[in-house]
C-alpha positions as CSV (number, residue, x, y, z in Angstrom):
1,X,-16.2,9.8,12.0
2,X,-18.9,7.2,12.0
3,X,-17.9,3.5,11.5
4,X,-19.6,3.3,8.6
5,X,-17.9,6.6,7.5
6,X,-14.6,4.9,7.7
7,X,-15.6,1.7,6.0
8,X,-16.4,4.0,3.4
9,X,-13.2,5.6,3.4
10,X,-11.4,2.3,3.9
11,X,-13.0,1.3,0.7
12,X,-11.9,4.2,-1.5
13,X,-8.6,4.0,-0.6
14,X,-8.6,0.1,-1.5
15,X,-10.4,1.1,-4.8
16,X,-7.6,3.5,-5.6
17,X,-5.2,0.5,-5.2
18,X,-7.2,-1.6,-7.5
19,X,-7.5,0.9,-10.3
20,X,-3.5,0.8,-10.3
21,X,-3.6,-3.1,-10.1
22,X,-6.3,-3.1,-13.3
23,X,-3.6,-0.6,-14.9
24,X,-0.6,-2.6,-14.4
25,X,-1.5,-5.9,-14.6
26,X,-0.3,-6.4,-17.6
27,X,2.8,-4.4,-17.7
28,X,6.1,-6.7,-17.3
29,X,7.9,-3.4,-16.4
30,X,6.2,-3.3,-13.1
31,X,8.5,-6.0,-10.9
32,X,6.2,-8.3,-8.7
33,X,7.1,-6.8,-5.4
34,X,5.1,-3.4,-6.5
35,X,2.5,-5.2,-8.4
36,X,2.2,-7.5,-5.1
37,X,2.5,-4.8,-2.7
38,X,-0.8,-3.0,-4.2
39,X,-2.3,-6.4,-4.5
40,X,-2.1,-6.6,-0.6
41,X,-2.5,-2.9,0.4
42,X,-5.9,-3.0,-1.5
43,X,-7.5,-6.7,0.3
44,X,-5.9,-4.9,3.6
45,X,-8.1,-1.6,3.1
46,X,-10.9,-3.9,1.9
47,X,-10.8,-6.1,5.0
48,X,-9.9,-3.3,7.4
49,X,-13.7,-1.4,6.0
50,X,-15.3,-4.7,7.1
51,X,-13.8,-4.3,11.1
52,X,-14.5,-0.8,10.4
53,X,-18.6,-1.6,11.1
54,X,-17.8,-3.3,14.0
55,X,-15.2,-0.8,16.0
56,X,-14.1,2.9,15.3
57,X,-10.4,1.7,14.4
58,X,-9.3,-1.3,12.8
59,X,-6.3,-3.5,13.9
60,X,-3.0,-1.7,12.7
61,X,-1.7,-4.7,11.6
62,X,-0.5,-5.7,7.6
63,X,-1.4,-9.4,8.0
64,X,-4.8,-10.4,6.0
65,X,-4.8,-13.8,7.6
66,X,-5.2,-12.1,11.5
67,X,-7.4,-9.4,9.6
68,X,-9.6,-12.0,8.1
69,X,-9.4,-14.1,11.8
70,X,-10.0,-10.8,13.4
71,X,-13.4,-10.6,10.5
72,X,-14.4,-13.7,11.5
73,X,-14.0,-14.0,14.9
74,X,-16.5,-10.5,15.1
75,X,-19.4,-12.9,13.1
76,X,-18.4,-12.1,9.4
77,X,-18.8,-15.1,7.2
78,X,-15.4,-15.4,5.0
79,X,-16.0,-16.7,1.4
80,X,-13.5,-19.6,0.5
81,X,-12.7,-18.0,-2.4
82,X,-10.9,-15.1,-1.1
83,X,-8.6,-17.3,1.4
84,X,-6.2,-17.1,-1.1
85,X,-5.4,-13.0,-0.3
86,X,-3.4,-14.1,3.0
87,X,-0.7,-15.4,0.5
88,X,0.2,-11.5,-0.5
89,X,0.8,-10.4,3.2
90,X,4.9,-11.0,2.5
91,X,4.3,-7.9,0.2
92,X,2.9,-5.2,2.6
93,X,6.8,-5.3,4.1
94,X,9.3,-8.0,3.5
95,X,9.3,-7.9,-0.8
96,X,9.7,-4.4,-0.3
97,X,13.2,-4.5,0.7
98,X,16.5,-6.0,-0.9
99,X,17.6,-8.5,2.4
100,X,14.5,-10.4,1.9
101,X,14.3,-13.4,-1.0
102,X,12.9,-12.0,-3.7
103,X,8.9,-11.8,-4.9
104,X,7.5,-15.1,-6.5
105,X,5.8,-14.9,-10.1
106,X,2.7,-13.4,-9.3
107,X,-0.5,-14.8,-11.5
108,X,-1.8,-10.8,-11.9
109,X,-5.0,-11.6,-13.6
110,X,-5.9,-13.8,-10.8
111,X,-4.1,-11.7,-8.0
112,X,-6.4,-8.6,-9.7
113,X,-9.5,-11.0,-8.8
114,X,-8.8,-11.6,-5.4
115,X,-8.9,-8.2,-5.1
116,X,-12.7,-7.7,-7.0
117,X,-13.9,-10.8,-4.8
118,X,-12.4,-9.2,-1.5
119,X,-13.9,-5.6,-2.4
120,X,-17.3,-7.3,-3.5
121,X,-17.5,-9.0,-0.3
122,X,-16.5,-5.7,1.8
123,X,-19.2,-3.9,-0.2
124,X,-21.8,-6.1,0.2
125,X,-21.3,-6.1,3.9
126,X,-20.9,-2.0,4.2
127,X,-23.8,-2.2,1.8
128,X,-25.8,-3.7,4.5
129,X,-25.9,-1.8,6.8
């Protein structure tokens, strides 16, 4: 598999976590932890098809702030705007399970367009190439 290939693959899998995301945002019977959890899973796949032009295998790691560092530190320019993703890297493992304090309110509009802004910037940089 080519790097672009899996940046490719990297992105469908994120868009198959956003297309629950745009599904559930509004449902209240979804608890945050899910909702959260997908919210984090998608920006991870997103970010992880950006390091995917750069190396045959992304970092196996859940934490979007080292993803992003690991992003920029390779010479991708992060937008300001999507910053804000790191906050959800508590969901990928810790709101998953009962011993941890549970999920903060989640503002699921806006948590839905971190996830368009992370996926727009991944595109445009697959895109490029």
């Amino acid at each position: 598999m080519t790097p672009l290939d899996l940046a490719r693959a990297f992105l469908q899998k994120g868009d198959e976590d956003e297309v629950l995301l745009s599904k559930l945002v509004t449902d209240t019977e979804v608890s945050e932890s899910i909702f959260g959890f997908h919210v984090q899973q998608a920006a991870e796949k997103y970010i992880k098809a950006v390091l995917a032009m750069d190396a045959s295998r992304p970092t196996r790691a859940h934490d979007l702030g080292a993803l992003l560092e690991e992003a920029e530190t390779l010479g991708h320019e992060i937008p300001p705007e999507i910053m804000d993703v790191q906050w959800f890297t508590p969901f990928a493992v810790q709101n998953r399970y009962p011993f941890f304090n549970p999920a903060p309110p989640i503002d699921r509009g806006g948590a839905l367009d971190l996830v368009r802004l992370t996926r727009s910037w991944a595109v445009g940089i697959v895109s490029a190439e």
